[in-house]
C-alpha positions in Angstrom: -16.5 -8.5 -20.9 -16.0 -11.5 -18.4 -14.7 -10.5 -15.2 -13.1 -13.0 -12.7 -14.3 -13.8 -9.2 -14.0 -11.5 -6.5 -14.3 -8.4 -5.3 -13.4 -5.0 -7.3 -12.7 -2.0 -5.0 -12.9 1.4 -6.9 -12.1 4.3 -4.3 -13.2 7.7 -4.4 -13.0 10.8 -2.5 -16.4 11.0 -1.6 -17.0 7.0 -0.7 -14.6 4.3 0.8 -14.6 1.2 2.7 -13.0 -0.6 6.0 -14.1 -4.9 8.5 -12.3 -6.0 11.9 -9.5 -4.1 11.0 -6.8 -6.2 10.0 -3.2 -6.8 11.6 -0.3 -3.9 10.4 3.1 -4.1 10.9 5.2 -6.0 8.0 7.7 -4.0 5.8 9.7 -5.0 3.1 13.4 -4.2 2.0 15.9 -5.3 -0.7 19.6 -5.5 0.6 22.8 -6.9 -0.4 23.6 -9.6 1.9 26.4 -11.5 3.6 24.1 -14.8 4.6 21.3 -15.4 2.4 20.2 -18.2 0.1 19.1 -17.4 -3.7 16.1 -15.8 -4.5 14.2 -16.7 -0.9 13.1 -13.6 1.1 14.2 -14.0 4.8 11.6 -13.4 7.2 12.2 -11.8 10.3 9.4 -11.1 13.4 10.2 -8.9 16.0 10.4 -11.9 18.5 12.9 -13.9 16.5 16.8 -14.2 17.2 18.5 -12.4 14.1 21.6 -14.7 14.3 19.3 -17.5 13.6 18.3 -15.4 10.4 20.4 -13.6 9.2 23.7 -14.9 11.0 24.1 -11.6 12.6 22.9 -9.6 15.5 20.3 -7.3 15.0 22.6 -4.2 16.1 24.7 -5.1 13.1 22.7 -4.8 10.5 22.2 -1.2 10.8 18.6 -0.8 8.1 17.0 -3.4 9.7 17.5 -2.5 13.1 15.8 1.2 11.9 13.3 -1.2 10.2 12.5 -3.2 13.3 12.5 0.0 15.4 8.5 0.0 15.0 7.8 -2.8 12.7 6.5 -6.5 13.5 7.9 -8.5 10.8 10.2 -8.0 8.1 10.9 -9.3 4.7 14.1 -8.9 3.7 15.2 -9.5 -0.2 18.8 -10.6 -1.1 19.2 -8.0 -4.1 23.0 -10.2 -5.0 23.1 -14.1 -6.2 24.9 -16.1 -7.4 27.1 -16.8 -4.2 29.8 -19.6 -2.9 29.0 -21.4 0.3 31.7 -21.6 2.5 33.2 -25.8 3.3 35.9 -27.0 5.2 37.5 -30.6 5.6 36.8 -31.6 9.3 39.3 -35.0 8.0 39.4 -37.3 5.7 36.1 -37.3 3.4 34.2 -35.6 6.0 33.0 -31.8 4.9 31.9 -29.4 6.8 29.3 -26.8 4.8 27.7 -23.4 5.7 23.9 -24.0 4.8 23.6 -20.1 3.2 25.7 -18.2 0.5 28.1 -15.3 1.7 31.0 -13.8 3.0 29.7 -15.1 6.5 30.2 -18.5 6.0 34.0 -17.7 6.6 33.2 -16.2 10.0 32.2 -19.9 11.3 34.0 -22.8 12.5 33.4 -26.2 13.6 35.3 -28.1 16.7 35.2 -32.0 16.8 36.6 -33.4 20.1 36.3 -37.0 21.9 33.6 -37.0 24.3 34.4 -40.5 26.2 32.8 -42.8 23.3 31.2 -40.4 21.8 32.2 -37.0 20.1 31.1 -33.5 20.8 30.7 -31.2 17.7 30.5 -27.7 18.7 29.4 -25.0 16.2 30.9 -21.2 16.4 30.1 -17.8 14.7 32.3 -14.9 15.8 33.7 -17.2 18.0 30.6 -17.3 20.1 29.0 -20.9 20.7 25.8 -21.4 18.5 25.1 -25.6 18.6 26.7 -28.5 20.4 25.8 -32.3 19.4 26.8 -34.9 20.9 27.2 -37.9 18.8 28.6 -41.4 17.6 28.7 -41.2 14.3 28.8 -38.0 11.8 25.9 -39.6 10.2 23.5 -37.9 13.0 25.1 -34.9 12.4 21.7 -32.6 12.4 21.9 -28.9 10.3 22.4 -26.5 12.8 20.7 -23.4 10.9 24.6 -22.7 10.1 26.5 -25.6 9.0 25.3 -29.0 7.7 28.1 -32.0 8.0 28.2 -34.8 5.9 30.5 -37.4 4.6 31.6 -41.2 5.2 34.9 -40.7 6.5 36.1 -41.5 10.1 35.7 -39.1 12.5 39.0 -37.1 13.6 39.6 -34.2 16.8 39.6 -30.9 14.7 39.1 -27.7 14.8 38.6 -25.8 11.2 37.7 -22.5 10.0 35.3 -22.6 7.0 36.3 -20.6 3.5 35.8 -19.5 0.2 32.5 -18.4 1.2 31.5 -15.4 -1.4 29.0 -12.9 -1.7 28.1 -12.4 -5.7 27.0 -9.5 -7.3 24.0 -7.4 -7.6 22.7 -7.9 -11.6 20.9 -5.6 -13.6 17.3 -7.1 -13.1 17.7 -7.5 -9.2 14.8 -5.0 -8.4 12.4 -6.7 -11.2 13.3 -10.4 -9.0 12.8 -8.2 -5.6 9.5 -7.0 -6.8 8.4 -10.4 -8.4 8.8 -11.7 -5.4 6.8 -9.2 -3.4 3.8 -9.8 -5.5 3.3 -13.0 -3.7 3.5 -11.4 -0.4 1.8 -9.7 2.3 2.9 -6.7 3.6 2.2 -3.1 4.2 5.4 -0.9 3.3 8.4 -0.7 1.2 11.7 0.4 2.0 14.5 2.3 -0.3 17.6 3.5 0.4 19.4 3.9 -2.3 19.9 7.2 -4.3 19.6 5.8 -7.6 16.7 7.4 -9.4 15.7 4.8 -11.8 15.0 2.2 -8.9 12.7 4.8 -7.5 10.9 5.0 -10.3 10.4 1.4 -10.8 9.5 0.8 -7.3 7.0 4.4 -7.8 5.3 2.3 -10.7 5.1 -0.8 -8.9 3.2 0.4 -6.0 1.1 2.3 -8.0 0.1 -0.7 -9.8 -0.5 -3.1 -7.1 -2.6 -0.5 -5.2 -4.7 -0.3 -8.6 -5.3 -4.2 -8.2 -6.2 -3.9 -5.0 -3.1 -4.4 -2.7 -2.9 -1.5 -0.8 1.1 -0.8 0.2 3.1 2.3 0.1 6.7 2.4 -0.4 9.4 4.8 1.8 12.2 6.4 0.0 14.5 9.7 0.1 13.2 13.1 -1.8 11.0 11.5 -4.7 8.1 13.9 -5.4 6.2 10.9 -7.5 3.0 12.6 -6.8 1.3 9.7 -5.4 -0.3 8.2 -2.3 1.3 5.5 -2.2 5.1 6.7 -2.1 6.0 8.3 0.9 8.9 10.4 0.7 11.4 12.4 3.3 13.7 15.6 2.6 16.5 14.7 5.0 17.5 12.5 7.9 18.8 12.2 11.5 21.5 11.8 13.5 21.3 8.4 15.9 22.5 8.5 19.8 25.5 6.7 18.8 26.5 8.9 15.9 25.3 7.1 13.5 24.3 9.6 10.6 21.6 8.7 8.2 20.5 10.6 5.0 17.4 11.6 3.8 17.4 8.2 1.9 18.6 5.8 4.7 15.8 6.8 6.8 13.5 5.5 4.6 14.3 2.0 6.6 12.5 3.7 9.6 9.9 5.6 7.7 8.8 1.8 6.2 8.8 0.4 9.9 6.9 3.2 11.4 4.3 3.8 9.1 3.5 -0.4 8.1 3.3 -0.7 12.0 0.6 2.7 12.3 -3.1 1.5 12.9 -5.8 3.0 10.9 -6.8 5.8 14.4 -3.0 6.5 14.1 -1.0 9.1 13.2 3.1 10.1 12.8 2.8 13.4 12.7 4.9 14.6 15.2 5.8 10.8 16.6 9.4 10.8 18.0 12.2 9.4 16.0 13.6 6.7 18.2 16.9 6.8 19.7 17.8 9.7 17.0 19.1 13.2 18.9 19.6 15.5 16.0 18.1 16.3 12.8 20.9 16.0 9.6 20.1 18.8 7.2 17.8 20.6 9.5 15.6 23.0 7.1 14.2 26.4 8.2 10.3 26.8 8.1 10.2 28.3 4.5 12.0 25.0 3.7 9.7 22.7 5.3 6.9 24.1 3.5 8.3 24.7 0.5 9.4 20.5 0.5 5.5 20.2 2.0 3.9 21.9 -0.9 6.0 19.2 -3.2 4.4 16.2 -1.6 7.8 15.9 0.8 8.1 15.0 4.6 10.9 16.0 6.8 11.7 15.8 10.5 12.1 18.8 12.6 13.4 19.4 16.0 10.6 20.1 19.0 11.1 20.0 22.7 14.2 18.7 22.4 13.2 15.8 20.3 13.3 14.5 16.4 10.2 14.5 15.5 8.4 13.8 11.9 6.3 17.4 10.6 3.5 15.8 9.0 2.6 12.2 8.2 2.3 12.7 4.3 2.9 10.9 1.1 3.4 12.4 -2.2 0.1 13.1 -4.1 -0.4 16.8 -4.3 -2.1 16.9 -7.5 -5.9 16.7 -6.0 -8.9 15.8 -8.1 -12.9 15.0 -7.5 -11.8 11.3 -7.3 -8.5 11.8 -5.5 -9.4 14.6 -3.5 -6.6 16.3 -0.3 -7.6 13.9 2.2 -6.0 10.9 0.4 -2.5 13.0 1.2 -2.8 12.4 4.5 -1.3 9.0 5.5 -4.1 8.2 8.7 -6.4 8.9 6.4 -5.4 7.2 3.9 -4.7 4.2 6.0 -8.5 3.9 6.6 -9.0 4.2 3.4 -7.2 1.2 2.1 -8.0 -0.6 5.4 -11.5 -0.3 4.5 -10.8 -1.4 0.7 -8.7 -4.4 1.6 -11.2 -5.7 4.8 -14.3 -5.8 3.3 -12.7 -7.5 0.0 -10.8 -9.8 2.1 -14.6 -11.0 3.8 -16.0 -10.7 0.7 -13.8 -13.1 -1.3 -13.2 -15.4 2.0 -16.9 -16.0 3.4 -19.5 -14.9 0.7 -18.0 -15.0 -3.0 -19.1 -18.7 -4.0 -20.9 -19.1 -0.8 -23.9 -16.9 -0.5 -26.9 -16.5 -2.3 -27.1 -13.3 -4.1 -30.8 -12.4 -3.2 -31.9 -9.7 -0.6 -31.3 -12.3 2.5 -27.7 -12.7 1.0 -26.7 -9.1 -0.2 -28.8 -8.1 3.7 -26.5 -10.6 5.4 -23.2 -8.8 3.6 -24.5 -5.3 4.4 -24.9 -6.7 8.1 -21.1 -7.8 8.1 -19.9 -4.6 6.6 -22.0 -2.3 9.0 -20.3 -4.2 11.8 -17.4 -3.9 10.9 -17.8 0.1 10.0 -18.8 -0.1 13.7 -15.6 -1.4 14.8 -13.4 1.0 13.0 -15.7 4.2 14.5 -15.3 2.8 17.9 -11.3 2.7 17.2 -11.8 6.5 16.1 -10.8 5.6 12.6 -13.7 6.8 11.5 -17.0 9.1 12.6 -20.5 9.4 12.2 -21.2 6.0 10.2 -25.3 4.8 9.6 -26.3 1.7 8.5 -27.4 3.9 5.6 -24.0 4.9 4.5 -24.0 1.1 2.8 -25.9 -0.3 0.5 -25.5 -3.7 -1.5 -27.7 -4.1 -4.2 -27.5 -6.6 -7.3 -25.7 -5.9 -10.3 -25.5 -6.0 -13.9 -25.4 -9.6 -13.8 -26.5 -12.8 -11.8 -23.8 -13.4 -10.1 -22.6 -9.5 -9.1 -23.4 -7.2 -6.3 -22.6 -3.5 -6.3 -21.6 -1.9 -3.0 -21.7 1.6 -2.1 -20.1 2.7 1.0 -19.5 6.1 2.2 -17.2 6.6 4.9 -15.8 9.6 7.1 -12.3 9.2 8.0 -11.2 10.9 11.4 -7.6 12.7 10.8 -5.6 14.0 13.6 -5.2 17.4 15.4 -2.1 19.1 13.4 -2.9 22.4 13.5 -4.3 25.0 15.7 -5.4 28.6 15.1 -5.3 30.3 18.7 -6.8 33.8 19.5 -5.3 35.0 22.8 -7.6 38.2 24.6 -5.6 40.3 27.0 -8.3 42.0 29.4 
């Protein structure tokens, strides 16, 4: 059967993969929007100014501030379509247009005024100043990021409110478009939350598939025992400094952050929930391993602080192939690290490019024993020899088989002490 090129990573309990571990820290999430432009996934780093983005400040858009609690960068879906852009008459054939769909187009108005020869056109959102341009003529008007200007009227003083500016709706197949879209993305988590059982599902399958082709995400999302590694899932929530409560599904936002931003020698378990104060559905110990034993997370309340019991996902049905260890998220994070590293140099510097001979398949060992190196000097992994790899040619010309057995390091969670009295 013909096979296409590139790398094919099958991972077992008892032999894995990792290369300079590559960069963590981008999460994904689907949410109905007020400011958004059909079908494009906004993208939003840590470093940018979320009015520019999203035409709001970060504090106001409550699951992506969670999201961005820990995260670097993320990519945030519009699950509605179908929108109105909000326009208003500056005068007479001159128009005045918000550049995105949504409800927040209505928020923004525009203020022309003489400026000796010239004219000032000043931008606001909220009533807060975002752009001023000075100019002669509204044909070097420039799009602001808000509002674009356009028309061949003559220029009037005004001050007008934009309107008519609409959200849509959410359709049936919002998810499916969500999820198409992701597949041309790179990213390490998934965020849900939502209650509605069907879109867990879907999104369950979805990461389960791309992680068998070889994209190695997880998604985050309320109580879902899907029995899997890559869905991580919590049994209730928190309580935020400012009173904001959030469920055992909202705090998926965070989970996604958190974990996507978690290097390879890092662990949650018992990492702080920031700025949270309380724990919303608090359960006794019976209850946190009872959840435990389904594959569930929870956060508990230690020293004073909301803290996350164990850094789990969901698989609890164990096997020779798919054996405890691939439970444990840090673990698992090495895992895939290793899987989607070595296939990243693989396809980017020897498929098409090296000779498959022993100098060749020697020169690849070389790169992956480095590498291996690298992620046991970052404690991500222990006791690696250049003899735990070995690349060797396969059943045809053009194939190499790779066999790679790794020892992940996990962290200390639990501790069995024996106190003597003399």
């Amino acid at each position: 059967m013909a096979r296409l090129t590139g790398a094919v990573i099958n991972v077992y309990s008892d032999a894995t993969l990792s290369v300079e571990p590559g960069a963590r820290g981008t999460a994904a999430m689907a949410c109905e929007l007020d400011w958004y432009e059909d079908g494009v996934m906004s993208v939003y780093n840590s470093d940018d100014d979320a009015m520019e983005v999203f035409a709001h400040e970060l504090g106001d858009l409550l699951y992506v501030k969670e999201m961005m609690k820990r995260a670097s960068k993320a990519l945030i879906w519009p699950l509605n379509s179908g929108g109105e852009k909000a326009s208003a008459e500056i005068a007479d054939g001159i128009t005045a247009t918000a550049v995105k769909c949504g409800e927040r187009g209505n928020d923004i108005s525009v203020v022309c005024e003489k400026y000796g020869e010239l004219w000032r056109v000043s931008t606001f959102v909220d009533g807060e100043e975002m752009d001023i341009q000075v100019l002669s003529d509204i044909s070097q008007f420039e799009e602001n990021g808000f509002v674009s200007i356009e028309g061949n009227g003559t220029m009037a003083e005004a001050t007008v409110s934009l309107e008519n500016g609409s959200n849509g709706s959410i359709s049936e197949n919002s998810y499916d478009k969500f999820l198409e879209a992701l597949e041309m993305c790179e990213y390490n988590t998934i965020a849900y939350t939502g209650d509605d059982a069907a879109v867990k599902n879907e999104l369950s399958l979805f990461v389960d598939s791309q992680r068998e082709q070889g994209k190695y995400v997880q998604v985050c999302m309320g109580d879902y025992p899907a029995d899997s590694e890559g869905v991580i899932s919590f049994a209730n929530g928190v309580v935020l400094a400012d009173g904001t409560v959030l469920d055992a599904d909202q705090v998926s936002a965070w989970l996604a952050g958190a974990t996507a931003a978690a290097e390879v020698n890092e662990s949650l378990t018992y990492d702080s929930y920031d700025g949270a104060v309380a724990v919303k559905g608090e359960l006794k110990p019976s209850g946190q391993l009872q959840k435990k034993n389904q594959g569930i997370g929870c956060f508990i309340m230690n020293n004073g602080k909301v803290k996350v019991e164990s850094d789990i996902n969901t698989l609890v049905s164990f096997t020779s192939k798919r054996g405890k260890e691939f439970s444990k998220n840090r673990v698992l994070r090495v895992i895939d690290g290793v899987c989607a590293d070595v296939k990243k140099v693989f396809d980017s510097s020897f498929a098409g490019v090296e000779n498959n001979n022993t100098d060749g398949r020697n020169r690849f060992k070389a790169t992956v024993c480095e590498y291996m190196t690298a992620l046991m000097e970052k404690n991500a992994i222990e006791n690696f020899v250049s003899d735990d790899v070995t690349v060797v040619m396969g059943a045809a010309k053009d194939e190499v088989k790779v066999n790679l057995r790794i020892q992940p390091v996990d962290s200390m969670e639990k501790a069995d002490i024996t106190v003597r009295v003399r």
